[in-house]
C-alpha positions, 0 to 999 in steps of 0.5 A: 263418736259416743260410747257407754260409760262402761265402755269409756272406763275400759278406754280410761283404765287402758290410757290409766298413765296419760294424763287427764283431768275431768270436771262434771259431764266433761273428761280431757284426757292430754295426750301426746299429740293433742287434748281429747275432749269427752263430753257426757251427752245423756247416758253415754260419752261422746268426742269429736276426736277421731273427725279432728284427727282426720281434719289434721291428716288433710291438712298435712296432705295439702300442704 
Protein backbone atom coordinates (compact mmCIF):
# COMPACT_ATOMS: atom_id res chain seq x y z
CA UNK A 1 0.00 0.00 0.00
CA UNK A 2 1.52 3.58 -0.84
CA UNK A 3 0.10 6.94 -0.01
CA UNK A 4 1.06 10.81 -0.52
CA UNK A 5 3.46 12.29 1.88
CA UNK A 6 0.38 14.58 2.62
CA UNK A 7 -1.53 11.63 3.13
CA UNK A 8 1.14 9.69 5.60
CA UNK A 9 1.31 13.40 7.79
CA UNK A 10 -2.34 13.02 8.38
CA UNK A 11 -1.72 9.05 9.38
CA UNK A 12 1.28 10.34 11.36
CA UNK A 13 -0.55 13.17 13.38
CA UNK A 14 -3.65 10.68 14.04
CA UNK A 15 -1.17 7.79 15.72
CA UNK A 16 0.94 11.26 17.15
CA UNK A 17 1.53 9.04 20.69
CA UNK A 18 2.41 5.57 19.42
CA UNK A 19 5.82 5.35 19.28
CA UNK A 20 8.07 5.87 16.25
CA UNK A 21 11.53 6.59 14.94
CA UNK A 22 12.54 7.52 11.49
CA UNK A 23 15.75 7.86 9.71
CA UNK A 24 15.96 9.23 5.91
CA UNK A 25 13.56 7.66 3.42
CA UNK A 26 12.18 4.94 6.14
CA UNK A 27 9.40 5.82 9.29
CA UNK A 28 8.70 2.67 11.79
CA UNK A 29 6.09 3.63 13.62
CA UNK A 30 6.11 0.61 17.12
CA UNK A 31 2.99 -0.48 17.59
CA UNK A 32 1.15 -2.74 19.72
CA UNK A 33 1.13 -5.42 17.77
CA UNK A 34 4.24 -5.21 15.68
CA UNK A 35 6.71 -2.69 13.60
CA UNK A 36 5.22 -1.07 10.69
CA UNK A 37 7.73 -0.14 8.56
CA UNK A 38 7.30 3.10 5.79
CA UNK A 39 9.68 3.36 3.09
CA UNK A 40 9.80 6.40 0.57
CA UNK A 41 9.44 4.77 -2.87
CA UNK A 42 9.79 8.21 -5.16
CA UNK A 43 7.20 10.79 -4.09
CA UNK A 44 4.93 8.83 -2.26
CA UNK A 45 5.22 6.39 1.26
CA UNK A 46 4.75 2.65 0.69
CA UNK A 47 4.17 -0.40 3.75
CA UNK A 48 3.72 -4.04 3.32
CA UNK A 49 1.65 -3.70 6.55
CA UNK A 50 -1.78 -4.26 5.56
CA UNK A 51 -0.13 -8.06 3.44
CA UNK A 52 1.89 -8.86 6.70
CA UNK A 53 -1.35 -8.15 8.98
CA UNK A 54 -3.25 -10.81 6.61
CA UNK A 55 -0.29 -13.27 6.46
CA UNK A 56 -0.45 -13.25 10.35
CA UNK A 57 -4.59 -13.72 10.42
CA UNK A 58 -4.00 -17.19 7.91
CA UNK A 59 -1.50 -18.43 10.23
CA UNK A 60 -3.66 -18.19 13.21
CA UNK A 61 -6.33 -19.80 11.19
CA UNK A 62 -4.40 -22.67 10.43
CA UNK A 63 -3.09 -23.57 13.34
Amino acid sequence: MCISTEALALFLNMILHTPMTSEPGRITIHAEARNAYWVAVGDRWCTMAPQIDRMARLEEVAQ
